[in-house]
C-alpha positions in Angstrom: -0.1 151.5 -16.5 2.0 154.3 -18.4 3.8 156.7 -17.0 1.1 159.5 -18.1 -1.7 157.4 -16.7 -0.6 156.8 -13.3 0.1 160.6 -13.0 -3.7 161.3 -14.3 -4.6 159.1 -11.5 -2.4 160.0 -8.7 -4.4 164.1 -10.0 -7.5 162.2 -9.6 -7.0 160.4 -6.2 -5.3 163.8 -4.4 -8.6 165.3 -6.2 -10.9 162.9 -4.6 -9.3 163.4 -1.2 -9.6 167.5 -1.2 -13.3 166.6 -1.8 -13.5 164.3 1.2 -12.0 166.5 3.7 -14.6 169.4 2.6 -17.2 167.1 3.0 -15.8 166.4 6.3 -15.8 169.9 7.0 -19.4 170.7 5.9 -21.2 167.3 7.8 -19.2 168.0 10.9 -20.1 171.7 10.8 -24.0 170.6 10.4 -24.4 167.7 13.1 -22.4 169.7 15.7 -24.3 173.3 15.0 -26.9 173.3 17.2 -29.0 174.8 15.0 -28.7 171.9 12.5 -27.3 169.6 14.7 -28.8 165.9 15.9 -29.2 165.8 19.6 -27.0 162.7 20.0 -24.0 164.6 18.5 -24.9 167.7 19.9 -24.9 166.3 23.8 -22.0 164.1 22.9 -19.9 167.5 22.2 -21.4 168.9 25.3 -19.1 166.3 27.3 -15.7 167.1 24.9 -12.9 169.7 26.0 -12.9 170.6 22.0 -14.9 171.5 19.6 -15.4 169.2 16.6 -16.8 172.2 14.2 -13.0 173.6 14.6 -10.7 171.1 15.1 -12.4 168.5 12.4 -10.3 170.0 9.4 -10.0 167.1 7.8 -11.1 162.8 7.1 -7.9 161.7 8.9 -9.3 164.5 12.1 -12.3 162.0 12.7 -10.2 159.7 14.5 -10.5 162.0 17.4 -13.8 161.0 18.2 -12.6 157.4 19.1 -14.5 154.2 17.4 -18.5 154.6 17.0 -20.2 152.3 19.4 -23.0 149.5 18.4 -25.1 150.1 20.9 -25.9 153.5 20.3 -27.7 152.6 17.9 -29.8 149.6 19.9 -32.8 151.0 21.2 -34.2 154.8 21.6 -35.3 157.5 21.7 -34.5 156.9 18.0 -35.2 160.7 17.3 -31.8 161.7 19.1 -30.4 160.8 16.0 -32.4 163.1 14.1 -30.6 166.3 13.2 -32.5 169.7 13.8 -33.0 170.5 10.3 -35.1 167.5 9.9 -37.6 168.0 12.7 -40.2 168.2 10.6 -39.3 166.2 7.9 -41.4 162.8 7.4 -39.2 160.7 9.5 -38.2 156.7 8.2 -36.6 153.9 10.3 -34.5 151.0 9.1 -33.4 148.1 11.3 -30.3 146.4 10.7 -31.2 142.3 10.2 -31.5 141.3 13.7 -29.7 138.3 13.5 -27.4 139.4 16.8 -30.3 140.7 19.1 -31.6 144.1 19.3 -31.5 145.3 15.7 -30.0 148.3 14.9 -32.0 151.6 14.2 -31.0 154.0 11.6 -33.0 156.9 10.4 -33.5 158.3 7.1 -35.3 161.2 5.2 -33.8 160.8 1.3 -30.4 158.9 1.9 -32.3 155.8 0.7 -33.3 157.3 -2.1 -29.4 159.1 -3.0 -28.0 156.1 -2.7 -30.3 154.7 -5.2 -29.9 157.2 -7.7 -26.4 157.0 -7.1 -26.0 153.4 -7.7 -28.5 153.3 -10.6 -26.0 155.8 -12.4 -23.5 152.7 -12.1 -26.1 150.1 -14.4 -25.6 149.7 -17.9 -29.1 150.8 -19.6 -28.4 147.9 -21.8 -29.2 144.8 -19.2 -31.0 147.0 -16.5 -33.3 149.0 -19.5 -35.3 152.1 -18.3 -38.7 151.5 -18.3 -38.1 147.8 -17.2 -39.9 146.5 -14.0 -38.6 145.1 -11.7 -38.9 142.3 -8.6 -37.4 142.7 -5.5 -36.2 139.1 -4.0 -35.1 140.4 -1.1 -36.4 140.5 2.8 -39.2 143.2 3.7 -40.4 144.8 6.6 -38.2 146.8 8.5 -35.3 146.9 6.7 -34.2 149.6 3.8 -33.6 147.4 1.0 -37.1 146.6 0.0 -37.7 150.7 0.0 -34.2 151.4 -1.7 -34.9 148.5 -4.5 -38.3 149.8 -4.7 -37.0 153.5 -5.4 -34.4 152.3 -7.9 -37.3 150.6 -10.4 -38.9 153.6 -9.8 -36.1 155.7 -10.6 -35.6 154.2 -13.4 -38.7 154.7 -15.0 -40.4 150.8 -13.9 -42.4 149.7 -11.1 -41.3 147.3 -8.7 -42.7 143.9 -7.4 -42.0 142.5 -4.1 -42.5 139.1 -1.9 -43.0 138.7 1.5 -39.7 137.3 3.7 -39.3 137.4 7.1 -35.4 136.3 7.4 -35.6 136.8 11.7 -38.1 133.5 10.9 -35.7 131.9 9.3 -32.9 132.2 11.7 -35.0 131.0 14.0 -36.0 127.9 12.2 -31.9 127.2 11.8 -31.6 128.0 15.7 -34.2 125.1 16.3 -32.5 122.7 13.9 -35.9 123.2 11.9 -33.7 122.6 8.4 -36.9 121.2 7.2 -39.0 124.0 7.8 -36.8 126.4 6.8 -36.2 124.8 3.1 -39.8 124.9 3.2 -40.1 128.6 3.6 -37.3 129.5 0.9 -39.4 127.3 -1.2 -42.5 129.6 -0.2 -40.7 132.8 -1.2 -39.2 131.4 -4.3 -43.1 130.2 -5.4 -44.1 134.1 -4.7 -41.5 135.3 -6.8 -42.2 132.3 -9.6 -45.6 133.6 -9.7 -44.6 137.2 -10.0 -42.3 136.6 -12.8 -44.9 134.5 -14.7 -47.3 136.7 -14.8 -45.7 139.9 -15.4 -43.4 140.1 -18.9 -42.2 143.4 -18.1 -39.6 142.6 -15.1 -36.5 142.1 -16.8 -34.4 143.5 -13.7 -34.0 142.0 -10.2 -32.7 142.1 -6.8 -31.6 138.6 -5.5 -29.8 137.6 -2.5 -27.2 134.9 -3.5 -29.0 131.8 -1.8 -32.4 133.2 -3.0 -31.3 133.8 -6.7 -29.5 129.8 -6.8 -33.0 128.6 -5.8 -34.9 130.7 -8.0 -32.9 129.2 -10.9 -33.6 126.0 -9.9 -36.8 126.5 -10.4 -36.4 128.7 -13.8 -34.8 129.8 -16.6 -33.9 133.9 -16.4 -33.4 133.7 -19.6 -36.9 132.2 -20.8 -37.9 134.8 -17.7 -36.3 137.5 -19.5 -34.6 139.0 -17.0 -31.3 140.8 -17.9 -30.1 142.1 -15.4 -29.6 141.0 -11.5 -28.5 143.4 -8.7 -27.1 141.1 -6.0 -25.9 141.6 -2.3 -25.2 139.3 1.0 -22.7 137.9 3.2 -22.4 135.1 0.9 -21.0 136.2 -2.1 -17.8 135.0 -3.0 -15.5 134.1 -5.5 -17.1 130.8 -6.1 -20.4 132.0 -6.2 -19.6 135.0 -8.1 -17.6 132.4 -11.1 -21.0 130.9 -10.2 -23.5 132.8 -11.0 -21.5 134.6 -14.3 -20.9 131.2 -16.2 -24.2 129.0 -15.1 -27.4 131.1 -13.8 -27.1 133.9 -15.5 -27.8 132.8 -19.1 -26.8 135.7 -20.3 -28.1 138.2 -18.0 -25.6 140.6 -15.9 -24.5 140.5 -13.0 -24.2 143.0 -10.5 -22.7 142.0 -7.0 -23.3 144.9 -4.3 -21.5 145.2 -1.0 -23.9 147.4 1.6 -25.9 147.4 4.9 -28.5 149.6 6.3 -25.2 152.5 7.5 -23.3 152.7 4.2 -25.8 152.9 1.7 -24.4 151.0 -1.5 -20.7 149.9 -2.4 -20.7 149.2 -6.2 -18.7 146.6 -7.6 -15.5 147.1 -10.4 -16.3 145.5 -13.5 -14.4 142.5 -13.5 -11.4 141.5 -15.5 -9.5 138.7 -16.4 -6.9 139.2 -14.1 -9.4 139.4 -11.2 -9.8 136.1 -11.2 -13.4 136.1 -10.0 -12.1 138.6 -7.0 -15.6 140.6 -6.1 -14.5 144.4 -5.8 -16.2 147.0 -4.1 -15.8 150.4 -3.8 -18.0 153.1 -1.5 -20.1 156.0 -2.6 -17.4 158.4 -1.3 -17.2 161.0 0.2 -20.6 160.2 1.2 -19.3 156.5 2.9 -15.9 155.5 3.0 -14.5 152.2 3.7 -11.1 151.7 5.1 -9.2 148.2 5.8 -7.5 148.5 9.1 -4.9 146.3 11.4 -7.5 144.3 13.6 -5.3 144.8 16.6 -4.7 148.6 16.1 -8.0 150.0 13.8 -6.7 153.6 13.7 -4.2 152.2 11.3 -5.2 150.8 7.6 -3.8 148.0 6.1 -1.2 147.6 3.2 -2.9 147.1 -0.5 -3.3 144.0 -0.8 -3.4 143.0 3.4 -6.3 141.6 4.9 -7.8 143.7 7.9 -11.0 144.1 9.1 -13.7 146.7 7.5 -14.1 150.2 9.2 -17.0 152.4 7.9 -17.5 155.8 8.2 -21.1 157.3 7.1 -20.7 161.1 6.6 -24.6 162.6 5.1 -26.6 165.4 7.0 -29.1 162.4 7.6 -26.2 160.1 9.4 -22.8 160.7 10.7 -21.2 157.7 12.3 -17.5 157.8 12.4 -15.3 154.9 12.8 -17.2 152.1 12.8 -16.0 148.6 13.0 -17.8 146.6 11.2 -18.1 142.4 11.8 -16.6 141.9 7.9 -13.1 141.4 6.8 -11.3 142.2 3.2 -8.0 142.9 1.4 -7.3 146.8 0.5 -7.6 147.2 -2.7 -6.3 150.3 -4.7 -7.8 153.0 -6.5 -8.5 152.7 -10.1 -10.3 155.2 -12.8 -13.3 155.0 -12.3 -12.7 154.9 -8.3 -9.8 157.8 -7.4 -10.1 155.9 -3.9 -9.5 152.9 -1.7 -11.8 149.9 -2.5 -12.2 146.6 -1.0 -11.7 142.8 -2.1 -13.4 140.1 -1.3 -15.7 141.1 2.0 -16.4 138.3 4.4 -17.3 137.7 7.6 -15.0 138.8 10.7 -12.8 135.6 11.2 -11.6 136.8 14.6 -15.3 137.4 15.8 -15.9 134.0 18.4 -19.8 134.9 18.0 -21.0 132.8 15.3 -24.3 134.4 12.8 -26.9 132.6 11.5 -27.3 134.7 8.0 -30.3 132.4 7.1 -31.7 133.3 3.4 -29.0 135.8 3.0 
């Protein structure tokens, strides 16, 4: 990098950071204002001696509220988590997958759909072509993805097809040892989306988990399919599968990987580059979500570029403010580039400290 570009992008990162701590500023002014305010925040700063809407100045402030807890977010009322302003909004709830218990709750008005829009500014109208349809291979029910996905194609000017997939089921089939059964249900939602993909020539855009989109190709050609362009996320996306997918299922098509979860919203990935090396890089819709990589022994202090420390997320929309949270994932720090002015991550994977072991099933 030249002289004259490095400057441009230290501009750009001290840029992106003013906007962050604003944003800070604004969300932490409208959970804590009891006007505006969600009555979890608003009874959690009832039991402070300070007040968050004047001593939050800034991102690096947030640390005075300590690490967000899981279990807040096990379990109801889930309305304390909606903010005053949205009383009488039309009210969503995601769960997180389940696969550790009590799933996780999150509300939502539009975030699912911002997110969206957001990401779907990131696609290259070439491989994901307005107008295109689209199928959504992908688990349903409670969970935000099969809304989100459904919102993109519709975003984007197509209309969305969608499978059934329970993945609680097939945890549970892998908890039982049923390995038999369970092969037999991927197979079942691989024939739905077979079906789909023969009978409708429009789809020419997807969302695939990796597991589901390996078996899909198994059974079919993308390329005689004509799809062009796959949007794909899950805890098992690595550099193998990612050198993987490129250079054998593809056929052409692009490939998107996607780093997110039902509290962040949508990580997009850097186009990759030689000198990658297959590396999958993400970085957060910031200032709405920020990711930082932080010392798993201390987590109020981020890694070196380059280290490997665990992933702390902070969520920071008028829907959702959760500081601080610590999530079960693990990456290098990665710095910022152009198109990013801030920290990214590389290659997410599971917590290796964590002794609890996760079924992740179809994901």
């Amino acid at each position: 990098m030249s002289a004259t570009a490095g400057t441009q992008l230290q501009a750009r990162i001290k840029e992106s950071r003013e906007k962050l701590d604003a944003h800070v500023r604004e969300i932490v002014e409208w959970h804590f204002n009891p006007e505006t305010g969600s009555p979890f925040w608003l009874d959690f700063a009832g039991k402070l001696d300070w007040d968050p809407r004047k001593e939050v100045r800034t991102y690096d402030d947030l640390d005075k509220f300590g690490f967000f807890q899981d279990e807040w977010l096990r379990g109801g009322p889930v309305r304390r988590w909606v903010p005053k302003a949205y009383s009488d909004s039309p009210i969503y709830v995601f769960e997180t997958g389940g696969s550790t218990g009590v799933p996780k709750s999150r509300i939502s008005v539009n975030d699912f759909r911002i997110d969206y829009e957001m990401f779907s500014d990131t696609l290259s109208d070439q491989y994901f072509p307005k107008g295109a349809d689209w199928l959504m291979l992908g688990p349903s029910g409670p969970r935000r993805l099969r809304l989100a996905v459904e919102h993109l194609a519709q975003h984007r000017g197509g209309i969305c097809f969608c499978v059934d997939l329970d993945p609680r089921w097939v945890i549970k089939l892998i908890k039982m040892g049923e390995m038999q059964m369970m092969e037999k249900y991927k197979q079942h939602v691989i024939d739905q989306a077979v079906t789909i993909l023969k009978a409708h020539d429009n789809i020419k855009c997807m969302f695939a988990t990796p597991k589901l989109l390996e078996a899909l190709c198994e059974k079919v050609s993308l390329k005689k399919m004509g799809v062009t362009g796959v949007f794909c996320g899950g805890t098992e996306m690595t550099p193998q599968f990612h050198r993987f997918a490129v250079e054998e299922l593809m056929e052409g098509a692009y490939f998107a990987p996607t780093y997110g979860n039902t509290l962040m919203g949508l990580a997009t990935h850097k186009v990759p580059e030689p000198e990658d090396n297959w590396a999958i890089i993400y970085f957060p819709p910031n200032p709405r979500a920020i990711i930082d990589v932080v010392d798993p022994d201390e987590p109020s202090r981020l890694v070196d570029y380059g280290q490997t420390g665990r992933v702390r997320l902070t969520t920071l929309t008028k829907e959702f403010f959760m500081p601080r949270f610590l999530e079960r994932d693990e990456a290098e720090r990665e710095r910022p580039c152009d198109q990013y002015p801030w920290d990214g991550v590389r290659n997410v994977r599971p917590f290796s400290r964590l002794q609890t072991s996760v079924v992740e099933g179809v994901y």
